[in-house]
C-alpha positions as CSV (number, residue, x, y, z in Angstrom):
1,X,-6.2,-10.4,0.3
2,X,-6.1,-8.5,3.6
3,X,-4.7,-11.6,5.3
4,X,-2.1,-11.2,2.8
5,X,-1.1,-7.5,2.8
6,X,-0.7,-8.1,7.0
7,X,1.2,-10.8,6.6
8,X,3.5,-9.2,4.1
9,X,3.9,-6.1,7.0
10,X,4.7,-8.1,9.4
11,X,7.3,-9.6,7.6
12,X,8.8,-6.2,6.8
13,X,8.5,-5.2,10.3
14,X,10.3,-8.8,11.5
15,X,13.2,-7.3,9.2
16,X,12.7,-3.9,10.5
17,X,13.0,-5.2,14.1
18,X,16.3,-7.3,13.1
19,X,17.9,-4.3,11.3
20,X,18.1,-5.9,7.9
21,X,15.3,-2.8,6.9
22,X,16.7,0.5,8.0
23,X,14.5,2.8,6.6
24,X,11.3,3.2,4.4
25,X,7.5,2.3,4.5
26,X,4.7,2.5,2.5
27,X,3.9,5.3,0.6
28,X,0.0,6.4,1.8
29,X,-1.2,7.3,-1.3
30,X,-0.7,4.7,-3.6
31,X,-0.4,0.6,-3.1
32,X,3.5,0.7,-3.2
33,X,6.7,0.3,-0.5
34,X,9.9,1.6,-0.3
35,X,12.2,0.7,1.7
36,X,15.9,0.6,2.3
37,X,17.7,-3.4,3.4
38,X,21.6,-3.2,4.9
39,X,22.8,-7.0,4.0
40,X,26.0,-7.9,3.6
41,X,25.4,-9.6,0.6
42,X,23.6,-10.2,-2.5
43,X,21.9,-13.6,-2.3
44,X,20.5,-12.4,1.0
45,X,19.1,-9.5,-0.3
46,X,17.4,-12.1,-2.7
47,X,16.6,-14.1,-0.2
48,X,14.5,-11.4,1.6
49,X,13.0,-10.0,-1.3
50,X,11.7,-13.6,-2.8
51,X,10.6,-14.7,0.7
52,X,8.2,-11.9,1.1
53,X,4.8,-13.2,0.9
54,X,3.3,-10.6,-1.6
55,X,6.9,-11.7,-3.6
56,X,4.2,-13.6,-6.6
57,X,2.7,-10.3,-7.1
58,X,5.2,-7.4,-6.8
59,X,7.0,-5.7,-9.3
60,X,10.2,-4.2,-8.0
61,X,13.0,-1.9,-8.8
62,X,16.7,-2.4,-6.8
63,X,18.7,0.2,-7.1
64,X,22.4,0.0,-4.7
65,X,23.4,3.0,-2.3
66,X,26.9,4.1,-1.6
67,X,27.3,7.2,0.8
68,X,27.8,10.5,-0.3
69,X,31.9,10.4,1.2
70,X,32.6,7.4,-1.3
71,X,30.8,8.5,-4.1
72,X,32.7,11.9,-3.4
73,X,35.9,10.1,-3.8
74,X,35.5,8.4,-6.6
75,X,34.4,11.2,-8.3
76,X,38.2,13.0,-6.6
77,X,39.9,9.8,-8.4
78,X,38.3,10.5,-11.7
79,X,39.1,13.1,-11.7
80,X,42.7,12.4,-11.0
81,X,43.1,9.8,-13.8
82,X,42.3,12.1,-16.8
């Protein structure tokens, strides 16, 4: 099992290193990771997520970020259409 958890972080820090994860880790306390992926698109975030090797035992969650300046404005333009 050891061989697999190292093998799983150094696949998270290959996509560290090639700036596909730009921030996160694990958390210390508890056997779970967080982490946050910039890829252009969806299927590669797939891609990275199903390629990990701890990917057969891992329950996830994906939730997408905006920034705070866009989610800003589209609350300005709701505002506006009401």
């Amino acid at each position: 099992m050891l061989t697999l958890l190292r093998s799983d972080l150094e696949y998270k820090v290959r996509l560290q290193k090639e700036g596909k994860i730009v921030g996160g880790g694990p958390f210390l306390d508890v056997g779970a990771v967080c982490y946050i992926l910039d890829v252009p698109t969806v299927e590669e975030m797939g891609e990275i997520l199903f390629s990990s090797p701890l990917n057969p035992w891992t329950s996830r969650e994906v939730h997408p970020l905006g920034t705070f300046a866009d989610t800003l404005e589209g609350f300005k333009e709701m505002a506006g259409n009401h």
